[in-house]
ROFITOR-838594 format. One record per residue: x, y negated, z negated of N, C-alpha, C in turn; residue in three letters. Coordinates in steps of 0.02 Angstrom, whole numbers, always signed. Each point is the difference from the previous one (the first is absolute). Layout:
% ROFITOR-838594
{rec {X; Y; Z}; {X; Y; Z}; {X; Y; Z}; "ALA"},
...
***
This chain:
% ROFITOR-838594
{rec {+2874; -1492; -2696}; {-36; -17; -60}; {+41; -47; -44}; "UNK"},
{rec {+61; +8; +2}; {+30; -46; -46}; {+18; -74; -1}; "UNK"},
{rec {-4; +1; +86}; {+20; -75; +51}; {-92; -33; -51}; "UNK"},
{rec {-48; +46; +16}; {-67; -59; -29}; {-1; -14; -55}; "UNK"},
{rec {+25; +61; -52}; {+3; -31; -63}; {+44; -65; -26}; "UNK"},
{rec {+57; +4; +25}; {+53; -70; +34}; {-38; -42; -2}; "UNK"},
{rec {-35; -9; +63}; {-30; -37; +11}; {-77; -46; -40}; "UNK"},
{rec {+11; +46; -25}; {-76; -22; -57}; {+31; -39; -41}; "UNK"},
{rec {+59; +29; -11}; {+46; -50; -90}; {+11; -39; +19}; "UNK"},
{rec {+28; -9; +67}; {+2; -94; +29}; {-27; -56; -31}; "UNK"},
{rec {+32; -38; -43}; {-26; -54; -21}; {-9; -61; +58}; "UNK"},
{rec {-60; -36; -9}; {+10; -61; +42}; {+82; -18; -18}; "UNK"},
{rec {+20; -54; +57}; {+72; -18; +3}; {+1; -75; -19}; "UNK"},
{rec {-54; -31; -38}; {-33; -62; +9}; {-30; -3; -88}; "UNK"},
{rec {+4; +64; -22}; {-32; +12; -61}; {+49; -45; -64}; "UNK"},
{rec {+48; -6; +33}; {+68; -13; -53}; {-7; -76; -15}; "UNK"},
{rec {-11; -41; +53}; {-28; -69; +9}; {-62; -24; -61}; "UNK"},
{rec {-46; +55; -7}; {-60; -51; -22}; {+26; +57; -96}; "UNK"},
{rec {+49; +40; -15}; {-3; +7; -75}; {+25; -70; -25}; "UNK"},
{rec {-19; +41; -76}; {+19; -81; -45}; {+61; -13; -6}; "UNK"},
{rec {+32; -45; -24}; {+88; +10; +0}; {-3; -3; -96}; "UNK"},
{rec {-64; -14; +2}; {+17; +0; -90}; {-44; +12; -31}; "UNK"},
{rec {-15; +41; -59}; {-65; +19; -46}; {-1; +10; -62}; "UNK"},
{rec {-60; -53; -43}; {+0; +11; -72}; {-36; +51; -11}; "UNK"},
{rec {-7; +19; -75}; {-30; +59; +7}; {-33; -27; -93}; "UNK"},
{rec {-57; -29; +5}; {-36; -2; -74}; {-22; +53; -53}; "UNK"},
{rec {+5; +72; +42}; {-2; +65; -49}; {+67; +5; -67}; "UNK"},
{rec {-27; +8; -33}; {+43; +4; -88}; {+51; -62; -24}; "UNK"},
{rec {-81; -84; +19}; {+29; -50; +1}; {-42; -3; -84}; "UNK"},
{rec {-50; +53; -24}; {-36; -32; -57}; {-62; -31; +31}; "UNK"},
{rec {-53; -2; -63}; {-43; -58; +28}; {+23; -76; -4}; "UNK"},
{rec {-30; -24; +82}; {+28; -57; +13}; {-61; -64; -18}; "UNK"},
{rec {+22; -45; -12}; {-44; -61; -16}; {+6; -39; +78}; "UNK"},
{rec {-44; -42; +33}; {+12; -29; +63}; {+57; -27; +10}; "UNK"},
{rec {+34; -51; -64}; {+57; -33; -7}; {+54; +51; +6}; "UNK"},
{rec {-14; +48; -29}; {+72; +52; +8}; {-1; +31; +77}; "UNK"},
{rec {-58; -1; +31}; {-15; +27; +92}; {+38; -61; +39}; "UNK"},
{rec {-2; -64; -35}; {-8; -46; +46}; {+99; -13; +1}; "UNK"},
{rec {+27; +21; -74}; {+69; -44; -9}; {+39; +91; +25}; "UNK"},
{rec {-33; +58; -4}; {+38; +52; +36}; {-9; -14; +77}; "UNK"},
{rec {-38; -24; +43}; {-12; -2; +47}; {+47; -68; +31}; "UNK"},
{rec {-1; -49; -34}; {+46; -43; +14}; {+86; +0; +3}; "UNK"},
{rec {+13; +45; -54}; {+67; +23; -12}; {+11; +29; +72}; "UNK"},
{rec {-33; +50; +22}; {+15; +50; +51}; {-7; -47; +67}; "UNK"},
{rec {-50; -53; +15}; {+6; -29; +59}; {+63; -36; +6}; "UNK"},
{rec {+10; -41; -56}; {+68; -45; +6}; {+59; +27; +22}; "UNK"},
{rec {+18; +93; -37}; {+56; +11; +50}; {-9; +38; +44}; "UNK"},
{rec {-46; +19; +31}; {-28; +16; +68}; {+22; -50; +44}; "UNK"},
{rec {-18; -67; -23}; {+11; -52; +38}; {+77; -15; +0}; "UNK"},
{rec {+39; +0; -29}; {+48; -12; -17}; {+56; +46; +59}; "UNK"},
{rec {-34; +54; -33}; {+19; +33; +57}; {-17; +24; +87}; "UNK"},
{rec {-46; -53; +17}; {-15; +2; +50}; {-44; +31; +23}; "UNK"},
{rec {-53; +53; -53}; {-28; +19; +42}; {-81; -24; +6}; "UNK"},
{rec {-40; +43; +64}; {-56; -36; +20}; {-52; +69; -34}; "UNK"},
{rec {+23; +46; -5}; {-76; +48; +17}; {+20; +47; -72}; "UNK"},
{rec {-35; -1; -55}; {-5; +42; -65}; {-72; +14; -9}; "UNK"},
{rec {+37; +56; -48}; {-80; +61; -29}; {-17; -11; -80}; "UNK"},
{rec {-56; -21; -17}; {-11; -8; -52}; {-38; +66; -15}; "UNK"},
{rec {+37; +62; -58}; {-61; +49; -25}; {-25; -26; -62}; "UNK"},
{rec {-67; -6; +6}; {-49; -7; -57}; {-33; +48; -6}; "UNK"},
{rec {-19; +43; +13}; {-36; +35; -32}; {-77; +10; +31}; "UNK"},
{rec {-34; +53; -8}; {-77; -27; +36}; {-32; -5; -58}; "UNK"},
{rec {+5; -1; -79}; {-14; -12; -54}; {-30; +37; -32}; "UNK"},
{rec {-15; +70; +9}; {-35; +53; -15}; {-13; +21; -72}; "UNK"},
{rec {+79; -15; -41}; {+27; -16; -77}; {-23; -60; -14}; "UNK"},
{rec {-34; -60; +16}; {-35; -73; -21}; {-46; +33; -50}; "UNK"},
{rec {-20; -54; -59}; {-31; +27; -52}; {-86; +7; +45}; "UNK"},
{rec {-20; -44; +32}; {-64; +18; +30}; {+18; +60; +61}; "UNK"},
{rec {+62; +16; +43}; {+3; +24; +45}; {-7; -46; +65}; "UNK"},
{rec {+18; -46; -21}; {-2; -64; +76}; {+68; -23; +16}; "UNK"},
{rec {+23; +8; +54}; {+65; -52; -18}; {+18; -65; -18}; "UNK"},
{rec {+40; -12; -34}; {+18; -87; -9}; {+56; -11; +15}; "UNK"},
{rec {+46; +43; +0}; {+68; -46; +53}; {+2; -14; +56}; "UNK"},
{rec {-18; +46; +21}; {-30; -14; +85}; {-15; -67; +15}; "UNK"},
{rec {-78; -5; -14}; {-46; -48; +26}; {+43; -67; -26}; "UNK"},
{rec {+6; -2; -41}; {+37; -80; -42}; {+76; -12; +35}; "UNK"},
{rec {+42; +32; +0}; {+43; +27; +57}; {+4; -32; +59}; "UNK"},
{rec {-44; +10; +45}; {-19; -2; +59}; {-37; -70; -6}; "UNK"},
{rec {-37; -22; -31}; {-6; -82; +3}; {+36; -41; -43}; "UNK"},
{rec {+62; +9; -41}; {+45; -18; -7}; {+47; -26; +51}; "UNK"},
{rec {+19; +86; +36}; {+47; -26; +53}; {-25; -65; +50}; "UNK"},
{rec {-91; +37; +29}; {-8; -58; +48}; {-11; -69; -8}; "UNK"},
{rec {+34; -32; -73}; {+1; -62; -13}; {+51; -19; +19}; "UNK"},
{rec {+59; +47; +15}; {+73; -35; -20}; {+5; -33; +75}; "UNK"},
{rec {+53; -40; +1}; {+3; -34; +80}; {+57; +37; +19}; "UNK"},
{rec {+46; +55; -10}; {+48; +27; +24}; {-8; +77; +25}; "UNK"},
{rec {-68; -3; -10}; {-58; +51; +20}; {-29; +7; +56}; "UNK"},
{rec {+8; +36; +60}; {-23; +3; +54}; {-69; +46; -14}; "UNK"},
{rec {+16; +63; -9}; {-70; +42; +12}; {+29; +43; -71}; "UNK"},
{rec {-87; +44; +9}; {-5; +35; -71}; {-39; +48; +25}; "UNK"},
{rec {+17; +80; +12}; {-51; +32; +5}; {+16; +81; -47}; "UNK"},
{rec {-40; +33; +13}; {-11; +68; -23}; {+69; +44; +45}; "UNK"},
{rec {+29; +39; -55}; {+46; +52; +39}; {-29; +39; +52}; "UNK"},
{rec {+27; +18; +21}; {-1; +60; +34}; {-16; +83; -13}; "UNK"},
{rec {-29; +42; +10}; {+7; +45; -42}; {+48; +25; -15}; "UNK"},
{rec {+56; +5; +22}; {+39; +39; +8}; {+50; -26; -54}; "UNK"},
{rec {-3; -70; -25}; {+40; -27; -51}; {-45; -36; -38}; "UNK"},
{rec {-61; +44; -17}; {-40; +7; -65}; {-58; -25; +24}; "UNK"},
{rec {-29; -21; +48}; {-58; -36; +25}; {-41; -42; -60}; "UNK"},
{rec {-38; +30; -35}; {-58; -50; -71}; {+40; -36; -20}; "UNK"},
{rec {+51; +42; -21}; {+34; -21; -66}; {+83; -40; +16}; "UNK"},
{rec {-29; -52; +42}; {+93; -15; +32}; {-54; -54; +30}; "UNK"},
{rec {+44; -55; +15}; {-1; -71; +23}; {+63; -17; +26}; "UNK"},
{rec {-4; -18; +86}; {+55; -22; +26}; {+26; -62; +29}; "UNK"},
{rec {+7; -42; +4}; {+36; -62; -5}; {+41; -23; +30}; "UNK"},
{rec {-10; -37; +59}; {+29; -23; +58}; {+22; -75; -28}; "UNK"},
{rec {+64; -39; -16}; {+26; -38; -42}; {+49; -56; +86}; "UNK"},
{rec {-45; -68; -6}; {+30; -37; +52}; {+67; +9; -21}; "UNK"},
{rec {+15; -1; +67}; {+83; -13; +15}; {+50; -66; -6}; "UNK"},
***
């Protein structure tokens, strides 16, 4: 019985490859104006880049606290990034590192 339970905790060995190497986190940033989404979001890519890396986690939030209850960092966010040209891909986390409320970011090399 103990060899299967072992065996259950087994993480893929492959899992380590696709985490982020870096993550902002917009919770107890205040309310943000787009300009303040757009120049926090920029700060954080530049030394991402700087430092080399390709694959970060943006948490936003799924917006539940928005004065209508919709999100807005998210969505603005996410077509923000897919303007930039140092921008490969843009998609939704994973669940497991926040799924709604997280945007992940594959950054050319």
């Amino acid at each position: 019985m103990g060899k299967n339970k072992d065996r259950l905790k087994k993480k893929n060995k492959y899992d380590n490859l696709s985490k982020p190497q870096a993550e902002f986190d917009f919770h107890d940033k205040g309310i943000l104006a787009p300009h303040h989404v757009k120049k926090l979001a920029d700060e954080f890519l530049e030394s991402c880049e700087r430092r080399g890396l390709t694959k970060i986690l943006f948490i936003t939030g799924k917006g539940l606290h928005s004065k209508n209850g919709m999100p807005v960092i998210k969505p603005f966010l996410r077509k923000y990034l897919l303007s930039l040209p140092n921008v490969a891909r843009v998609y939704e986390g994973r669940s497991d590192r926040g799924g709604e409320g997280t945007l992940e970011v594959i950054l050319n090399s």
